[in-house]
VMD Tcl script that draws the C-alpha trace (Angstrom):
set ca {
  {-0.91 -10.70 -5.56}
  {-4.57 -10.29 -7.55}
  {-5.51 -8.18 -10.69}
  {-8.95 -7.32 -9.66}
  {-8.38 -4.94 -6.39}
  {-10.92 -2.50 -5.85}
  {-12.07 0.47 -7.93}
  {-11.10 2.93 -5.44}
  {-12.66 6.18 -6.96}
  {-15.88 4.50 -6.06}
  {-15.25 3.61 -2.78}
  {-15.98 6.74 -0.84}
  {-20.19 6.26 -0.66}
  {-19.77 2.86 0.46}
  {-17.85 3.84 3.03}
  {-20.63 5.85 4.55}
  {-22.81 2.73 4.34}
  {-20.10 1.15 6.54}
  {-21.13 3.18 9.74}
  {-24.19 0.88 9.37}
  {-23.92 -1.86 12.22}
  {-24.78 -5.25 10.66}
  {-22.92 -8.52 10.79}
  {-19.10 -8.71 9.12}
  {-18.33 -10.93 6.46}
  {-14.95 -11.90 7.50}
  {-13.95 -13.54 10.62}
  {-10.74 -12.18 11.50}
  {-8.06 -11.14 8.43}
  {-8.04 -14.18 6.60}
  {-6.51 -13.26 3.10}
  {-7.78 -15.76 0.96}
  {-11.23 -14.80 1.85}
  {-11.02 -11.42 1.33}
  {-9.03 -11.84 -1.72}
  {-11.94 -13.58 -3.45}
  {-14.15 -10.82 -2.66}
  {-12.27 -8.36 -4.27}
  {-11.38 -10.82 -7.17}
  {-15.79 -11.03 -7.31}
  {-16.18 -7.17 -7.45}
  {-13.31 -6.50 -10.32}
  {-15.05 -9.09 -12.18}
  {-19.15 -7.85 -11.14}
  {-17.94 -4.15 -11.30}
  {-20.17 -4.38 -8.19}
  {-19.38 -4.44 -4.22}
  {-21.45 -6.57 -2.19}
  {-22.71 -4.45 0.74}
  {-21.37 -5.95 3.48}
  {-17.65 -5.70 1.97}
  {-18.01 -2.09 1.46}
  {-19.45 -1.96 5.13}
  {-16.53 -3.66 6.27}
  {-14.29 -1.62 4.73}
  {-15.12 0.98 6.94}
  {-15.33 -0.48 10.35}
  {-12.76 0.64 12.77}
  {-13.30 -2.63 14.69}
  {-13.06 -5.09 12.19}
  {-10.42 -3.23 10.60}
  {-8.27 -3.10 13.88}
  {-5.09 -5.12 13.94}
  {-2.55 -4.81 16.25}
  {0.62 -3.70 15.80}
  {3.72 -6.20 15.04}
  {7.12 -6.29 14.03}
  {8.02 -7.51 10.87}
  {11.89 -7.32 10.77}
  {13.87 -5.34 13.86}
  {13.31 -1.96 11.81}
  {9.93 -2.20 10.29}
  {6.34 -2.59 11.54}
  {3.19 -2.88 10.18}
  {1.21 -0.34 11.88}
  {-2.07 -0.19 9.39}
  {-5.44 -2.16 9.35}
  {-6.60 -4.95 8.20}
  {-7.07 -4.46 4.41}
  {-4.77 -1.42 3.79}
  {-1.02 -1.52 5.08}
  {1.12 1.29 6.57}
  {4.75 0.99 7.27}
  {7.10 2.40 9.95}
  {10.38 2.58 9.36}
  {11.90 3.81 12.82}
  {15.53 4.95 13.08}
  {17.47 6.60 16.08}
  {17.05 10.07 14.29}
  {13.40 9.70 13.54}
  {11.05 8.10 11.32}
  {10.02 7.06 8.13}
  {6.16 6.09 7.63}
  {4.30 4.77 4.38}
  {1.24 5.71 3.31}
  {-1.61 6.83 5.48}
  {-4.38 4.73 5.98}
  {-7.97 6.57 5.59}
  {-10.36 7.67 8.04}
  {-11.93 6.46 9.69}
  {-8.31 4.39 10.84}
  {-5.77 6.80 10.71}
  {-6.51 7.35 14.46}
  {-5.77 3.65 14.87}
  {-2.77 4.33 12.90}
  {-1.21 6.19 15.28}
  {-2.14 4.42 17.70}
  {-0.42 1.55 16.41}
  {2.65 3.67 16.35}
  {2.61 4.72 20.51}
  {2.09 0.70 20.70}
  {4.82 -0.02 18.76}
  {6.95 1.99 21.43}
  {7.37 4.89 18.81}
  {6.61 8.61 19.43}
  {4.60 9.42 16.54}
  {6.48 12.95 16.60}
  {9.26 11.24 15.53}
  {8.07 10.69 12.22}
  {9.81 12.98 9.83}
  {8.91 11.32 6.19}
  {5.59 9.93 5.30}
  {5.71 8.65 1.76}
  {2.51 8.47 -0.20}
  {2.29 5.58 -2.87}
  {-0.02 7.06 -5.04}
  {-3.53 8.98 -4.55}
  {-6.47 6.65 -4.03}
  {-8.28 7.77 -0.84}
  {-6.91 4.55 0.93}
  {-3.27 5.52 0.55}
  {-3.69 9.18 0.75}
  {-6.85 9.80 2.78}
  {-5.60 10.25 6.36}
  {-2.80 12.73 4.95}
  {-4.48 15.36 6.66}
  {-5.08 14.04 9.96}
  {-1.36 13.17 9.76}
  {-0.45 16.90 8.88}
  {-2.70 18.23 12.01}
  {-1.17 15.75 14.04}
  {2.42 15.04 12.95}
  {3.98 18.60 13.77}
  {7.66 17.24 12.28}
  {6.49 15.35 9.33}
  {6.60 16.34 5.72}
  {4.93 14.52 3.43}
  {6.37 13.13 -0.35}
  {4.46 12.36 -3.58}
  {5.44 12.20 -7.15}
  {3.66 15.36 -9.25}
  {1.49 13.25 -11.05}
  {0.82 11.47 -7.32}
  {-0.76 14.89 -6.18}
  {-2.22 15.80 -8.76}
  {-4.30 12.61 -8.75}
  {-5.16 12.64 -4.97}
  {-5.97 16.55 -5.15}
  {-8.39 15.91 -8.04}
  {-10.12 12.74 -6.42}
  {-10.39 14.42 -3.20}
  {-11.79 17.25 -4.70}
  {-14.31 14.83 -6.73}
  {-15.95 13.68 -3.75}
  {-16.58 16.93 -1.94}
  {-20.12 17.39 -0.97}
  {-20.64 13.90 -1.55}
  {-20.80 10.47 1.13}
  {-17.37 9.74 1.62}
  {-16.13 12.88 1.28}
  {-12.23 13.14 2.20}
  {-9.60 15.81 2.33}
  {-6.24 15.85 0.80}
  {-3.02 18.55 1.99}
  {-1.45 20.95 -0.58}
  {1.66 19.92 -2.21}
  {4.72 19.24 -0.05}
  {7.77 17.20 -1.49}
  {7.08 16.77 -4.78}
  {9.64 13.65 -5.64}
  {11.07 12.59 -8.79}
  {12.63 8.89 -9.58}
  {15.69 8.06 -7.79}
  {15.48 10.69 -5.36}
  {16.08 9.46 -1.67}
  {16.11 10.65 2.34}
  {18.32 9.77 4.81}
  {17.14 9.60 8.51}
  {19.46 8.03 10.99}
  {22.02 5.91 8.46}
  {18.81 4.26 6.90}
  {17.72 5.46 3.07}
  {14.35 5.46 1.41}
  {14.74 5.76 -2.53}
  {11.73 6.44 -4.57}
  {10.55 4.81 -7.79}
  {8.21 6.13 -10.27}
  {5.99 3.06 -10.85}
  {3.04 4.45 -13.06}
  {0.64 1.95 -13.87}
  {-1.94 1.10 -11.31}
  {-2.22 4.73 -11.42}
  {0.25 7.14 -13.34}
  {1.25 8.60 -10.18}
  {2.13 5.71 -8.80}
  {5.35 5.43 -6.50}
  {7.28 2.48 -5.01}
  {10.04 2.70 -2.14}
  {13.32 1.44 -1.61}
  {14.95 0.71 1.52}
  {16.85 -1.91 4.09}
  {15.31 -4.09 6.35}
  {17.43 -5.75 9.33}
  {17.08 -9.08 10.92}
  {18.90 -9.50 13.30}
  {22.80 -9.08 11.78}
  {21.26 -9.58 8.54}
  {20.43 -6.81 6.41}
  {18.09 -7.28 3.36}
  {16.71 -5.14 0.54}
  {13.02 -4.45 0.66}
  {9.84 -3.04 -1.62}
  {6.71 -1.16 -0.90}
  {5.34 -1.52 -4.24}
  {3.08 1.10 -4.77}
  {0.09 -0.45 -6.59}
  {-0.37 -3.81 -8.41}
  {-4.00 -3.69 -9.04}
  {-5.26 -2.94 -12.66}
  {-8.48 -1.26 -11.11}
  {-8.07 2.34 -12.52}
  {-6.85 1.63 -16.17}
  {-7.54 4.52 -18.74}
  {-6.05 3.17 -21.66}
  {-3.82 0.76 -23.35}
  {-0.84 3.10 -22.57}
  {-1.53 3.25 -18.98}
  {-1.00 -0.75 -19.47}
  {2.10 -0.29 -21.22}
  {3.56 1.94 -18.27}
  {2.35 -0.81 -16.10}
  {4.04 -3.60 -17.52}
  {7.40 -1.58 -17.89}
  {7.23 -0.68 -13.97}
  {6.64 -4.52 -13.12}
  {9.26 -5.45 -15.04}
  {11.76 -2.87 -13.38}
  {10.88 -4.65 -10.46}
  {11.36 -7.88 -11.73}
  {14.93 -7.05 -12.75}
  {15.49 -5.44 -9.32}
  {14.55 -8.55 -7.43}
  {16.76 -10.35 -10.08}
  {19.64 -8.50 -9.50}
  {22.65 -10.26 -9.15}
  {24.35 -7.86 -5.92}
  {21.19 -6.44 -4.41}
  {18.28 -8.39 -5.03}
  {14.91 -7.34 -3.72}
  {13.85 -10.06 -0.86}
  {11.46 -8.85 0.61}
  {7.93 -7.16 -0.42}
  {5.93 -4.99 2.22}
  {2.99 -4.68 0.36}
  {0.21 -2.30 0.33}
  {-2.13 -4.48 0.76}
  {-2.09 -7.56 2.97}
  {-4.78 -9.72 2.05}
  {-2.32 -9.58 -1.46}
  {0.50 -11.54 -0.59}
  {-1.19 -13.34 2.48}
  {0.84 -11.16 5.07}
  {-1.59 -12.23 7.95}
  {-0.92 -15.67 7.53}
  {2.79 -14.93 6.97}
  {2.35 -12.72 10.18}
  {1.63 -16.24 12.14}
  {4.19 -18.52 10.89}
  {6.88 -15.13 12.07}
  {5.38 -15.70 15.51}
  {6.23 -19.22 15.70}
  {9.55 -18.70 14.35}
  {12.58 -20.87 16.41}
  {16.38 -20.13 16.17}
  {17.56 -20.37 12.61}
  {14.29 -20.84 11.08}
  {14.45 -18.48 7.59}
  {12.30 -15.27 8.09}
  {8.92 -15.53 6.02}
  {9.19 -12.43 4.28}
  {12.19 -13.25 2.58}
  {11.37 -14.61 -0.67}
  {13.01 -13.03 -3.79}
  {11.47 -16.38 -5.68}
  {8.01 -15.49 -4.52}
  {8.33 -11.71 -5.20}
  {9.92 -12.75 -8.85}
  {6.65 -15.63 -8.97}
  {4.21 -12.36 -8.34}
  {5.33 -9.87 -10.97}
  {5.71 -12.45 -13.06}
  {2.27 -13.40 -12.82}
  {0.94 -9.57 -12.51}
  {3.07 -8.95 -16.21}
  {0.98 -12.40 -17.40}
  {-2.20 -10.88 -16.56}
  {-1.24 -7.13 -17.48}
  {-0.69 -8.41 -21.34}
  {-3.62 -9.56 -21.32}
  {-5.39 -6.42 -20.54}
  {-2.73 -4.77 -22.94}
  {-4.89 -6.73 -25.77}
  {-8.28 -6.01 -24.37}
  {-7.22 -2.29 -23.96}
  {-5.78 -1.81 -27.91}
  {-9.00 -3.43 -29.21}
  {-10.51 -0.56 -27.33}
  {-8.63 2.22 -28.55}
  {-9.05 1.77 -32.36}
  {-12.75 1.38 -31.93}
}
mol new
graphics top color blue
foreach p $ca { graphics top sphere $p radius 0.5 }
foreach p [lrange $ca 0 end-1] q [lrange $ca 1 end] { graphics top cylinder $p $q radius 0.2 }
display resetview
């Protein structure tokens, strides 16, 4: 996973230079390339014009839908990850997308096989427009659905959306629906979602609990809401990061239900794409390739490295 991700309160005027039609910059989803862009605009502070165009592009964006363990599929774009969770007594779904691919998001879902009717949670990491922004084409569309945040998550998507009114980019986020607190969970079905309060990439910032199945195995899996140190305020907002990352850390540590598995928000973050292909070549008895408490462990460890860091940079500031 990468420190620089994008500063996504800026990211709503580039997106209406992405309806321009020029040339891509990527050739498929290949993570490491796009990683290294975004690792080039948190260090510039600038985005090159074709990434921002990109960004945008339903048809570059589009990736089809594919099953990552028997009960979850990635149903989201290329840069920006959604989740479904399906059960027999509906569905769970994270995060939103933004326009203009929350269209393909359900789409993805009717591929899938799904009904996206069924859905009855969607659970909102935190309240940049690319988590939050198709929340309400999802609440025109999803007529069962309610829709969970943490307070601080709404407040922070209400207030960006209503930043950008008037302006390129422009989206729209729903009134408050669930308003979640840590530890709070749903149960859809005999499967359970748990919320964590993860402030840090942003103080609203939740992560989610739950079960993935392969086959007659059952593991424990994240959706860790933000990792990125894109939208830091101050040296507290560090702080609050570092404790969150370490709370996952222990949690993938754990010695009777360790976190194995990390669907992340992001996939050009933890390579999913290419982890995407080995899964399709995967033979009888061959370990999954998104279980890897070592490699989740290896990230945070590395993202609580980098965050201390910042945690110095960020002090220096504050008594100036």
């Amino acid at each position: 996973m990468r420190n620089s991700f994008v500063r996504f309160v800026f990211a709503g005027a580039l997106l209406a230079a992405s309806l321009v039609a020029q040339a891509q910059p990527f050739d498929g989803c290949p993570s490491p390339a796009i990683g290294a862009a975004f690792d080039d605009f948190g260090k510039t502070g600038r985005m090159q014009p074709a990434l921002g165009r990109w960004l945008g592009d339903a048809d570059a964006q589009r990736i089809a839908p594919w099953k990552a363990f028997d009960d979850a599929y990635f149903v989201g774009a290329c840069w920006v990850s959604a989740w479904l969770l399906p059960t027999p007594q509906g569905h769970f779904l994270i995060d939103t997308l933004h326009e203009p691919h929350t269209a393909e998001l359900l789409a993805n879902v009717r591929k899938a096989g799904f009904d996206p009717q069924d859905i009855r949670y969607v659970f909102i990491t935190h309240g940049h427009f690319d988590h939050a922004g198709g929340a309400a084409r999802l609440k025109r569309e999803l007529k069962n659905a309610r829709f969970v945040m943490t307070e601080t998550g709404w407040a922070e998507a209400i207030a960006s959306a209503n930043a950008m009114a008037g302006k390129p980019g422009a989206w729209e986020m729903i009134p408050r629906d669930i308003v979640a607190k840590d530890g709070d969970s749903w149960t859809l079905g005999g499967r359970t979602v748990t919320l964590l309060e993860t402030p840090g990439h942003t103080l609203g910032t939740a992560s989610y609990l739950y079960d993935v199945h392969d086959g007659a195995r059952a593991y424990r899996a994240v959706t860790v809401g933000g990792l990125g140190l894109s939208a830091i305020q101050n040296a507290r907002q560090v702080e609050l990061y570092i404790d969150s990352v370490e709370r996952l850390d222990r949690l993938a540590a754990s010695a009777t239900r360790p976190v194995e598995v990390h669907l992340t928000t992001h996939p050009f973050a933890t390579g999913l794409m290419e982890q995407r292909s080995v899964l399709a070549q995967r033979k009888s008895g061959d370990a999954h390739p998104l279980v890897d408490a070592a490699g989740l462990h290896k990230q945070l460890e590395a993202l609580e490295s980098g965050a201390k860091e910042r945690l110095v940079i960020e002090q220096a500031k504050d008594k100036k």
